[in-house]
PAZAPA-4460 file (N, C-alpha, C; in steps of 0.05 Angstrom, whole numbers, plus 32768, in hexadecimal, padded with zeros to 4 digits):
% residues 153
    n_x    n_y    n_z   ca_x   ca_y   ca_z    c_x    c_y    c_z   seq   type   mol
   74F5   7DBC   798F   750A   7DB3   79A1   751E   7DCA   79A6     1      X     A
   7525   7DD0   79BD   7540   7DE1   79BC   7553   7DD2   79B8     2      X     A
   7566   7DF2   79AD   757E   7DE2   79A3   7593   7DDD   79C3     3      X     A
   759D   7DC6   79BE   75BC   7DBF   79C8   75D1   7DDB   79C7     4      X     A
   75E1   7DDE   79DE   75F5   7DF7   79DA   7603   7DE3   79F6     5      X     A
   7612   7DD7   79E7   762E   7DC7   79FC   7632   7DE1   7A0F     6      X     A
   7644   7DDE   7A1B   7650   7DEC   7A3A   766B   7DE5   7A35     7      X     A
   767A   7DC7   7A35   7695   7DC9   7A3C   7699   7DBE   7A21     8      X     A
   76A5   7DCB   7A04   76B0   7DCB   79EE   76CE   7DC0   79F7     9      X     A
   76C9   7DB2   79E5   76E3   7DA0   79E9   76F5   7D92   79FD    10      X     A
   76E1   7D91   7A11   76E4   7D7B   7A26   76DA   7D5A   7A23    11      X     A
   76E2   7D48   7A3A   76DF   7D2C   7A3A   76D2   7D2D   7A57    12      X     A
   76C6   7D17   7A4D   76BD   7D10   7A6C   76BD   7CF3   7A6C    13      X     A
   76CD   7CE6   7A8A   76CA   7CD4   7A95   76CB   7CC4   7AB1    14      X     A
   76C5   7CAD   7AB3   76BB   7CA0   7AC4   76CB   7C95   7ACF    15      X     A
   76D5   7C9C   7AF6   76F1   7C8B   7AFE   76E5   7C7B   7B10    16      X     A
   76E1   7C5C   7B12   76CE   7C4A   7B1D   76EB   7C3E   7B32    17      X     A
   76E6   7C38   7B47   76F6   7C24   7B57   76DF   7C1C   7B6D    18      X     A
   76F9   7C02   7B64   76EB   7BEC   7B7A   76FE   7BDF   7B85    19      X     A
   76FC   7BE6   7BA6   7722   7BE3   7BAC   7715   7BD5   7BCD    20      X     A
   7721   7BC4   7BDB   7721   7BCE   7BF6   773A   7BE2   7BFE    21      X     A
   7748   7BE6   7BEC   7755   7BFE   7BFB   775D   7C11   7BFA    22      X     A
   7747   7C1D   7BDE   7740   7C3E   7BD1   7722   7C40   7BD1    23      X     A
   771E   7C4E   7BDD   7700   7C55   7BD7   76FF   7C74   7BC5    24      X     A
   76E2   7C72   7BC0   76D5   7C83   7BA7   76DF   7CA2   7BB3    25      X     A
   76DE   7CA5   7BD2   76E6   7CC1   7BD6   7708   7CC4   7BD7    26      X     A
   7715   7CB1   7BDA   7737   7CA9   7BD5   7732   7CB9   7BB3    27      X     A
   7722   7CAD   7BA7   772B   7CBA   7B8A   7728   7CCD   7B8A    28      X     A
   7712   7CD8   7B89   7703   7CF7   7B8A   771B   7D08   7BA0    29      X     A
   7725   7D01   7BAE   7730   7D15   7BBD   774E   7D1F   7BAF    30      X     A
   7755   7D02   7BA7   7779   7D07   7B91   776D   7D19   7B81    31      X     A
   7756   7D18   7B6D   774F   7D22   7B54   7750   7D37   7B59    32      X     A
   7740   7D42   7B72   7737   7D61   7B78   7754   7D67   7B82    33      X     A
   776B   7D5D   7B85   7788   7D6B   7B92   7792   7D78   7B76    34      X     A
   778E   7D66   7B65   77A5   7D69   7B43   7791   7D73   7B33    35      X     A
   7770   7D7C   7B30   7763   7D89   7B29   7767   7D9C   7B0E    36      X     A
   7779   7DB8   7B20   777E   7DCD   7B16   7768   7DD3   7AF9    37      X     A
   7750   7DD3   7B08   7738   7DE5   7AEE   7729   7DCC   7AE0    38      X     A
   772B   7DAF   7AEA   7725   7D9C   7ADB   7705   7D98   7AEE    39      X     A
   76F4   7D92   7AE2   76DE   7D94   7AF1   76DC   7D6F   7B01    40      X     A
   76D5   7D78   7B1A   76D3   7D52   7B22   76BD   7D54   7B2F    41      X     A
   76AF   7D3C   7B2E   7690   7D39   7B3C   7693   7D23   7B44    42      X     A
   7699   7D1C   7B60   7697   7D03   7B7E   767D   7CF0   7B72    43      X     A
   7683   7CE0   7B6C   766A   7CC8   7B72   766D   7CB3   7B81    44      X     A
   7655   7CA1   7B86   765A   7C88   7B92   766F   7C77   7B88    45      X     A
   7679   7C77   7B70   7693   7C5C   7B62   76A4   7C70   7B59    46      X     A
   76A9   7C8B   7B65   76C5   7C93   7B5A   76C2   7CA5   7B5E    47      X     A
   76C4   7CB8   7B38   76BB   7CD5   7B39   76B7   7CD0   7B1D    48      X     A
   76AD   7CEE   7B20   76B3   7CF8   7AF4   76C3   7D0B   7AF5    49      X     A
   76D5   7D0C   7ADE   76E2   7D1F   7ACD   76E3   7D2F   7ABC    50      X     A
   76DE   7D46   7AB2   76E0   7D5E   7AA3   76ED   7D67   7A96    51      X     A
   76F8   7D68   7A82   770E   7D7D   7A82   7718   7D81   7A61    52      X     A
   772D   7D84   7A62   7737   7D7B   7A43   774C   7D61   7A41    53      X     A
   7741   7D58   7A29   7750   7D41   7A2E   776F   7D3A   7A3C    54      X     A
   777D   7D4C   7A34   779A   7D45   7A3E   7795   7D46   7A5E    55      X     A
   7785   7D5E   7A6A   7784   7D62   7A85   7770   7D46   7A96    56      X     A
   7761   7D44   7A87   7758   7D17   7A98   776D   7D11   7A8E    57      X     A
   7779   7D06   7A7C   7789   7CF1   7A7B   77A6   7CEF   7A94    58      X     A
   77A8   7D10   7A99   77B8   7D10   7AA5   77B3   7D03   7AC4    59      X     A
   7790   7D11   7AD4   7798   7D0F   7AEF   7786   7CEC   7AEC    60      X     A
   777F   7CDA   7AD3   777D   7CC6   7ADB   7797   7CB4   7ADB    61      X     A
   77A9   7CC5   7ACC   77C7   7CB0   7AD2   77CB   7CAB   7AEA    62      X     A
   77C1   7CCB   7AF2   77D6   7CD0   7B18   77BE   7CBB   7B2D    63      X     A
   77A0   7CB5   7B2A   7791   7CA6   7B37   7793   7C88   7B30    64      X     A
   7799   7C7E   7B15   77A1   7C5B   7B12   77C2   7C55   7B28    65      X     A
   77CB   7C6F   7B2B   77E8   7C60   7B4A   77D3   7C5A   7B58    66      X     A
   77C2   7C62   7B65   77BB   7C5E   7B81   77AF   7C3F   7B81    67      X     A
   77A4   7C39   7B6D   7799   7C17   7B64   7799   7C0E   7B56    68      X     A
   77B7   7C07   7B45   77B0   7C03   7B24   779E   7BF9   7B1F    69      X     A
   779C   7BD9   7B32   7789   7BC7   7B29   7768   7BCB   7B2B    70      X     A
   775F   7BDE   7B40   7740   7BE3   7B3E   7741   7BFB   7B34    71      X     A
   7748   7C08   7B29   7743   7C20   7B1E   7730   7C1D   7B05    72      X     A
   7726   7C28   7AF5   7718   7C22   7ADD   7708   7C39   7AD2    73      X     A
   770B   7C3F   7AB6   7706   7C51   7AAB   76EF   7C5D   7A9A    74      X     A
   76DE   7C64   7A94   76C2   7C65   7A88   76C4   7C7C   7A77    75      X     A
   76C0   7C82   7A57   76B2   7C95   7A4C   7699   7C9F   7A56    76      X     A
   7694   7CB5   7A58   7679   7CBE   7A5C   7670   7CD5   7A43    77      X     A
   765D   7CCF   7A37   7650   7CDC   7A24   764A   7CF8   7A2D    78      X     A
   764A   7CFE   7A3F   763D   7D1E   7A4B   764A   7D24   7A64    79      X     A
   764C   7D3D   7A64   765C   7D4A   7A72   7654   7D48   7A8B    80      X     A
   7654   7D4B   7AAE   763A   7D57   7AC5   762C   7D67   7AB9    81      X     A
   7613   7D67   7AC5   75F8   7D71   7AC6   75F2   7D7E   7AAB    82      X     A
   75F8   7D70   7A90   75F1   7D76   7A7B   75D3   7D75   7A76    83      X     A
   75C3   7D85   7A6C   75AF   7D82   7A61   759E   7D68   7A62    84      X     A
   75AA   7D58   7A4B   7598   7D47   7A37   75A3   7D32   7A4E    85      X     A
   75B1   7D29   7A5A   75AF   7D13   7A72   75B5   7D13   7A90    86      X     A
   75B6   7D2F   7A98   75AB   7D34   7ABA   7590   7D2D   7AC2    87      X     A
   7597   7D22   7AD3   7580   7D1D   7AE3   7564   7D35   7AED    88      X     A
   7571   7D48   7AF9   756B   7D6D   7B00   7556   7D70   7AEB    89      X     A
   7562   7D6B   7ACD   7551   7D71   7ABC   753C   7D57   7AB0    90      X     A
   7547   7D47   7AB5   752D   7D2F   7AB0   7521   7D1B   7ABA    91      X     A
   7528   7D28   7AD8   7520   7D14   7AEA   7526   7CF1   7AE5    92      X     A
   750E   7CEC   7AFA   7517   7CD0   7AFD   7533   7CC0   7B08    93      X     A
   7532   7CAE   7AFC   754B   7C96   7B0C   7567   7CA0   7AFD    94      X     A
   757A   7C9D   7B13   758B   7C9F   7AFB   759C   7C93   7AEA    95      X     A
   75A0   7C9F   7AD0   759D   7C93   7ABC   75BB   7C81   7AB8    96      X     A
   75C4   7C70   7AB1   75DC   7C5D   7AB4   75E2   7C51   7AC3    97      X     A
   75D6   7C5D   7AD9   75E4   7C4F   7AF7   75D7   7C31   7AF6    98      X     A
   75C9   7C1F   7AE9   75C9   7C01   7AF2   75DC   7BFB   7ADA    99      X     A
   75E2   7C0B   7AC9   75F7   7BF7   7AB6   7618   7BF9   7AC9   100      X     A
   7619   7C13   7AD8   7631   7C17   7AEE   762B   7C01   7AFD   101      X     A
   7615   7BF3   7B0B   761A   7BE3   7B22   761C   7BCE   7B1C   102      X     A
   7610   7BCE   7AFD   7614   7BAD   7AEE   7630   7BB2   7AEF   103      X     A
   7644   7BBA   7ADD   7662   7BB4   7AD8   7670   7BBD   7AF3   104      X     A
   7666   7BC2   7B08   7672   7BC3   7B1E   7677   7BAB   7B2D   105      X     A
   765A   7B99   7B25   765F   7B7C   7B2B   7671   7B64   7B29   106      X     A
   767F   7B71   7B0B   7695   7B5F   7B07   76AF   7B6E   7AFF   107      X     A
   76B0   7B7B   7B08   76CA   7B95   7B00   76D9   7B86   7B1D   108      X     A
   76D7   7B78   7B2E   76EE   7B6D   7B44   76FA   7B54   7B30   109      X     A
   76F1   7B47   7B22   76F8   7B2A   7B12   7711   7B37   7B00   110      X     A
   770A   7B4F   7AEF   771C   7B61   7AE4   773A   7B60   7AF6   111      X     A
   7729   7B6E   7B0C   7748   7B70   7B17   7758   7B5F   7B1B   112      X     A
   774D   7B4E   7B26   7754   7B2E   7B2C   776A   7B25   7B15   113      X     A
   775B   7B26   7AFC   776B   7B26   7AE2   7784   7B2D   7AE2   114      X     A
   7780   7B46   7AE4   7791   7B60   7AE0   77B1   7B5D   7AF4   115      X     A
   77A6   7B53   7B0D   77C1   7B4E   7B18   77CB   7B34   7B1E   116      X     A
   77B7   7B1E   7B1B   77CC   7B07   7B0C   77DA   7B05   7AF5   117      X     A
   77D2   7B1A   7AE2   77E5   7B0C   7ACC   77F9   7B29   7ACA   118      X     A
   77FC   7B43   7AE6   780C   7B54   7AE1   7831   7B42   7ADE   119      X     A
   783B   7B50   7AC7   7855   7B4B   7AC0   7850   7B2B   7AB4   120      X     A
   783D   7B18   7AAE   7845   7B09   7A9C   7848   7B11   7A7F   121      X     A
   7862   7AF9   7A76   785D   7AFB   7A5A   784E   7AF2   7A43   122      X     A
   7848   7AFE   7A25   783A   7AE5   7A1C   783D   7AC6   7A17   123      X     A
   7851   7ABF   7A22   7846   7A9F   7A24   7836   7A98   7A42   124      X     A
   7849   7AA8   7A53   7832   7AA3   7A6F   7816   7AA5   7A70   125      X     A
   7811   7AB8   7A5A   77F3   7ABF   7A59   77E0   7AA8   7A47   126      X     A
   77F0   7AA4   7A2C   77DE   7A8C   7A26   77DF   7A74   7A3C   127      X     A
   77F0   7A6C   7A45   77F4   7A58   7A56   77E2   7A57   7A6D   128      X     A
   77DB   7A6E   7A77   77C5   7A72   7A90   77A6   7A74   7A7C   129      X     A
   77A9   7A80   7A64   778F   7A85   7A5F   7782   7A61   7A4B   130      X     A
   7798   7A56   7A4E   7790   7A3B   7A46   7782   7A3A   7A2D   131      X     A
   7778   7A1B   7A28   776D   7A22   79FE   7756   7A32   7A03   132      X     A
   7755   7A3B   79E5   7735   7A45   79DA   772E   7A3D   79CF   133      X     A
   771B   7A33   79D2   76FD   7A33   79CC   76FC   7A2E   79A5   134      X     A
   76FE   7A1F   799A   76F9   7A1C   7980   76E0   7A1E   7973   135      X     A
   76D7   7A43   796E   76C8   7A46   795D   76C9   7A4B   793A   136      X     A
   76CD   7A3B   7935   76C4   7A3B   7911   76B1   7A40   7904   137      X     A
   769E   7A49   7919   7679   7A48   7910   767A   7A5C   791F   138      X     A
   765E   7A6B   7918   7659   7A7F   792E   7648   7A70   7937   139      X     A
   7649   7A81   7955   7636   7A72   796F   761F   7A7A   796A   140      X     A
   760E   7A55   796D   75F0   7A65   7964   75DF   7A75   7978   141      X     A
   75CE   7A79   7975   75C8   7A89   7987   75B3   7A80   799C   142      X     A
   75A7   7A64   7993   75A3   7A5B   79B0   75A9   7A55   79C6   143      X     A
   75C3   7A4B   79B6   75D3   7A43   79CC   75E0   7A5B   79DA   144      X     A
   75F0   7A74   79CE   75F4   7A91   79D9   75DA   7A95   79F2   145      X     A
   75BE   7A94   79F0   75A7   7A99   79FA   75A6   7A88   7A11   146      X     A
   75B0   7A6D   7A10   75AE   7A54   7A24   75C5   7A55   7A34   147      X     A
   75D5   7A65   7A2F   75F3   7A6D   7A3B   75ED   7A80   7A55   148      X     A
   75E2   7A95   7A47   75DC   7AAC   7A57   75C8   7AAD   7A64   149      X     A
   75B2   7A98   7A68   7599   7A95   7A72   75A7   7A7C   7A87   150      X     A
   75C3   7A6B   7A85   75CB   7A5C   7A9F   75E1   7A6D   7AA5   151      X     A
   75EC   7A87   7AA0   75F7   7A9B   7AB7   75E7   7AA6   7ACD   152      X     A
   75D2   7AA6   7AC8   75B8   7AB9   7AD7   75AB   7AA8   7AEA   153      X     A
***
């Protein structure tokens, strides 16, 4: 096997997903590439990716959650662009994550939904909206977990 020899030491990489009607994926990618300054960004269909060292994402994703607090959304990514061991370039085929992206893309609007009804409540507002729970004393067995998720589908 060859060995692994990383490229960007001591960088992060991650994932800026929105789902807005009134930011789109190149709205992000275009702020990111303004406040950049040496941070690497790669345009995708749900946002972009980020590069850099940590302090430098954290920063230009502060400056991209103004534009939508509420659909904005954030992803670790295990590997840097066009790394080795999971570019496409190098191993062909489909690529790799993107149906777990379009799965949580599916319900990342309900999020938001969340997110700005209960902006500025307090915690009593919040128990009060999120109403009782659910009294588990047992763990859930697992047919029923199985019979749950087989009548979401």
């Amino acid at each position: 096997m060859k060995p692994y020899v990383p490229e960007y030491v001591g960088t992060v990489t991650k994932y800026v997903f929105v789902d807005s009607p009134n930011t789109t994926p190149q709205d992000i990618a275009t702020a990111a590439y303004e406040i950049a300054q040496g941070v690497m960004i790669k345009e995708t269909c749900f946002g972009c990716q980020i590069t850099g060292s940590p302090e430098d994402v954290d920063r230009i994703i502060s400056h991209l959650r103004v534009l939508d607090p509420y659909r904005i959304f954030i992803k670790d990514r295990g590997f840097p662009p066009g790394d080795s061991r999971r570019c496409r370039a190098d191993l062909g085929g489909a690529r790799p994550g993107y149906l777990g992206h379009e799965y949580e893309m599916s319900f990342i609007r309900y999020i938001s939904h969340g997110l700005e009804e209960t902006e500025g409540m307090n915690k009593t507002s919040l128990k009060k909206a999120a109403g009782e729970t659910l009294p588990l004393e047992e763990p859930l067995d697992a047919d029923l977990l199985e019979k749950l998720f087989s009548e979401e589908t």
